[in-house]
C-alpha positions as CSV (number, residue, x, y, z in Angstrom):
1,X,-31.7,-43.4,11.4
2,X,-28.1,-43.7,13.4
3,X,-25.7,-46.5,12.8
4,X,-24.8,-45.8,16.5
5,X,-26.4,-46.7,19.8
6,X,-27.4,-43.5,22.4
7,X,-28.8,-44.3,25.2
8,X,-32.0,-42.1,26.2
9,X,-30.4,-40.8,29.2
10,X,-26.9,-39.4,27.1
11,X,-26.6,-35.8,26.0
12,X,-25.4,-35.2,22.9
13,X,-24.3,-32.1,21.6
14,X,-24.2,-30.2,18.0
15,X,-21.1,-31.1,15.7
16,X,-20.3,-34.2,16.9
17,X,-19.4,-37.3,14.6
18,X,-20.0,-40.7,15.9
19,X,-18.7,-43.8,13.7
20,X,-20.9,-47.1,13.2
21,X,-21.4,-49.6,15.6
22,X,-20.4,-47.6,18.5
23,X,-22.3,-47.4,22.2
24,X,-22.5,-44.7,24.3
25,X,-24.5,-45.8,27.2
26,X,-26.0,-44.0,30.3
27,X,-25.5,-40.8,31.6
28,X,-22.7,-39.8,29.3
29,X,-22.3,-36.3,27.3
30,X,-20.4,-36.1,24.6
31,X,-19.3,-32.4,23.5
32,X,-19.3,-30.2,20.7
33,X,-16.7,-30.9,17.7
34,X,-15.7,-34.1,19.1
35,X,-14.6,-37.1,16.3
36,X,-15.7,-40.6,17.4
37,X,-15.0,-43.6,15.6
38,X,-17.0,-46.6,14.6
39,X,-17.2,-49.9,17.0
40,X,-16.3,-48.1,20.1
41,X,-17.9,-48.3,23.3
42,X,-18.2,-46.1,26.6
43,X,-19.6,-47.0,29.8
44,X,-21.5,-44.9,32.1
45,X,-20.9,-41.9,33.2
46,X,-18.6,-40.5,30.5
47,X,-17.9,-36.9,29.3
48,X,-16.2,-36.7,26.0
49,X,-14.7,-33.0,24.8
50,X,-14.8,-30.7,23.2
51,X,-12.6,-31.1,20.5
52,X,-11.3,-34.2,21.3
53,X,-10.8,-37.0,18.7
54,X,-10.7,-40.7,19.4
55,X,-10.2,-43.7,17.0
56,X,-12.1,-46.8,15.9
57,X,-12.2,-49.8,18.3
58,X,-11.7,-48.1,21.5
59,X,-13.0,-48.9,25.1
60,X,-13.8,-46.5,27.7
61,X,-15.4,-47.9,30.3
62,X,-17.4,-46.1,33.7
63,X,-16.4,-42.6,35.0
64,X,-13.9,-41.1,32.3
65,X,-13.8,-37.8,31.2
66,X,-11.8,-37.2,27.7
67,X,-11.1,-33.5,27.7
68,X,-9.4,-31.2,25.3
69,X,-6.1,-31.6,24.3
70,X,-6.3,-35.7,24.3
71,X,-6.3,-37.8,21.3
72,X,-6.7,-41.2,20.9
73,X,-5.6,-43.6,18.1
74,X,-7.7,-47.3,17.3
75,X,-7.8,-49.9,19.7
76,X,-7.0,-48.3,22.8
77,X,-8.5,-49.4,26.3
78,X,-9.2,-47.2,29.2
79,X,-9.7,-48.6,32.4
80,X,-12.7,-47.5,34.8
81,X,-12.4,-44.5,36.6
82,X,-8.9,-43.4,34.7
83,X,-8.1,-39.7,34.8
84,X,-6.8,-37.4,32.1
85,X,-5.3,-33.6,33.2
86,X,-5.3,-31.0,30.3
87,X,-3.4,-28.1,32.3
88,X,-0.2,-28.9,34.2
89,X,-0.5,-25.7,37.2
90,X,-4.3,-25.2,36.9
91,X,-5.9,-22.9,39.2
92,X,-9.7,-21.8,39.9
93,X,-9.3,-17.9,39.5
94,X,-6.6,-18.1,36.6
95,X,-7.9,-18.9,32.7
96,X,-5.6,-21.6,31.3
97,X,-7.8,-22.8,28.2
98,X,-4.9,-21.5,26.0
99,X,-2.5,-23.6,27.9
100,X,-3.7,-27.0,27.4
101,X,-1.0,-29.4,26.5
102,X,-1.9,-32.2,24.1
103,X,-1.8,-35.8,25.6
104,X,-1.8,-39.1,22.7
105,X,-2.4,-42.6,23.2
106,X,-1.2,-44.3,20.5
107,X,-2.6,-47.7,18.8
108,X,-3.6,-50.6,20.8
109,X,-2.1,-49.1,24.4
110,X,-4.1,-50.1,27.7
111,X,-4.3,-47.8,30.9
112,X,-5.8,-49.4,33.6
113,X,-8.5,-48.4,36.6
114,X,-7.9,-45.4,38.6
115,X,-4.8,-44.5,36.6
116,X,-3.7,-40.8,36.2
117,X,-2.0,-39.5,32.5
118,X,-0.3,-36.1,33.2
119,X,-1.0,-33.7,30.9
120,X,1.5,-33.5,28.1
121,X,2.1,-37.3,27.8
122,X,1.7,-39.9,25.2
123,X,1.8,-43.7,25.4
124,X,3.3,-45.3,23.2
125,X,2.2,-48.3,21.2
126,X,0.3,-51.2,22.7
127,X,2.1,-50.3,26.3
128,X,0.3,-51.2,29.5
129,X,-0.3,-48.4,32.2
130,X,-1.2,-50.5,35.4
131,X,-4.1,-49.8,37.7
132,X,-3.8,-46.5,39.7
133,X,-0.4,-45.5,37.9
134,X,0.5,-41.8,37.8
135,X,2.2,-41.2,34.4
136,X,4.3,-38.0,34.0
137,X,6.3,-38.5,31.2
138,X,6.1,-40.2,27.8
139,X,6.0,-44.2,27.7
140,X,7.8,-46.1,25.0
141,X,5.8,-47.9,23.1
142,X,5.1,-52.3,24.4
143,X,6.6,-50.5,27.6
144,X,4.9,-52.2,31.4
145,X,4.6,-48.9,33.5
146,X,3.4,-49.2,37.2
147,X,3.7,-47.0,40.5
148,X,3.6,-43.7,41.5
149,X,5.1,-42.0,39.7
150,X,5.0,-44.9,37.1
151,X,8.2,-46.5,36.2
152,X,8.6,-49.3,33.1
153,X,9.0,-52.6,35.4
154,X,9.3,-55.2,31.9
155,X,7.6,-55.5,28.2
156,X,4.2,-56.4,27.2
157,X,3.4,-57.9,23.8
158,X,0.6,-56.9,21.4
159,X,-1.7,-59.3,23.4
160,X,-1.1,-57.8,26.9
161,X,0.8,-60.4,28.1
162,X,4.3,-60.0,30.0
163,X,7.3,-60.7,27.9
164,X,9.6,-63.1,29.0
165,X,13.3,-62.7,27.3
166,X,15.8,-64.9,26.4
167,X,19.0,-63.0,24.9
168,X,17.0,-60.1,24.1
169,X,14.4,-62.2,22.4
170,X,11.1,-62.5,23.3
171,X,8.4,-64.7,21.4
172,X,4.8,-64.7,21.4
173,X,2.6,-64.7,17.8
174,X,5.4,-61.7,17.2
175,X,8.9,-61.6,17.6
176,X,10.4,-58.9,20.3
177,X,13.6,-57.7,20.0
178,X,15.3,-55.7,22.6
179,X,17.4,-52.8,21.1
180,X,20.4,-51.1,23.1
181,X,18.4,-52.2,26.1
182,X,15.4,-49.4,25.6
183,X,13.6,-50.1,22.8
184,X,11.8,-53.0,22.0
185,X,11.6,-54.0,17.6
186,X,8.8,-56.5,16.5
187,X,8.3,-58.3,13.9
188,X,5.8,-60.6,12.3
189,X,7.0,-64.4,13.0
């Protein structure tokens, strides 16, 4: 008996590992060789792979497809409808699968609904991507990106929350530290 929750309606191919606790719910497939961790949860409508490996903790909601070439660390939140690319000049007639550039979330990031990750990309640490954001480039980690293409407009903290500063301090359960104004430093309080 699984530890995981399937839906009936879900298509699940060989080799694939999913971890405890997670749901995958209706009309989702989830691809060969593809690493799942446990207390995740995907919406509807989700493609997952192949080869594509994604932490414990994380939440993809409706209409996401995870292709080759992305990784995904714990606690990370994708918005409904967000879009990953996996080749940066595709086109129908010309193979590219040996071209796919690799594209990381790291730990507890957030990219909203309708947003766009450009191939190639990662996301730093616990940053926030807002809704419908195109994102070309790498983000710094706690980073606020919005726009099109996206461009860092403040700081978030490890809750989500806009950061406030006050001589280069900010303070929520953490303590934020601006560093040579780009790079934020936190510490436990």
């Amino acid at each position: 008996m699984n530890n995981y929750f399937v839906h009936e309606s879900c298509y699940i191919d060989d080799n694939v590992t999913i971890g405890e606790n997670t749901k995958i719910w209706h009309f989702s497939h989830i691809l060969s060789y593809t690493i799942i961790g446990k207390e995740c949860s995907f919406g509807q409508n989700c493609v997952i792979g192949p080869k594509v490996k994604i932490g414990n903790g994380v939440k993809v909601q409706n209409n996401i497809s995870i292709y080759e070439g992305v990784e995904i660390e714990d606690d990370v939140f994708l918005g409904p409808s967000m879009v990953f690319t996996n080749v940066i000049n595709p086109r129908a007639f010309i193979p590219r699968k040996d071209e796919f550039k690799k594209t990381l979330l790291k730990k507890g990031c957030s990219i909203g609904a309708n947003a766009t990750i450009i191939c190639g990309s990662t996301i730093g640490e616990y940053a926030l991507i807002g809704s419908g954001a195109v994102v070309n480039k790498d983000v710094k980690p706690y980073a606020l990106m919005v726009g099109v293409p996206a461009r860092q407009i403040g700081w978030v903290g490890k809750s989500g929350e806009t950061l406030t500063f006050k001589d280069n301090q900010a303070e929520d359960e953490f303590a934020y530290y601006i560093i040579k104004n780009e790079t934020l430093e936190v510490t436990q309080k």
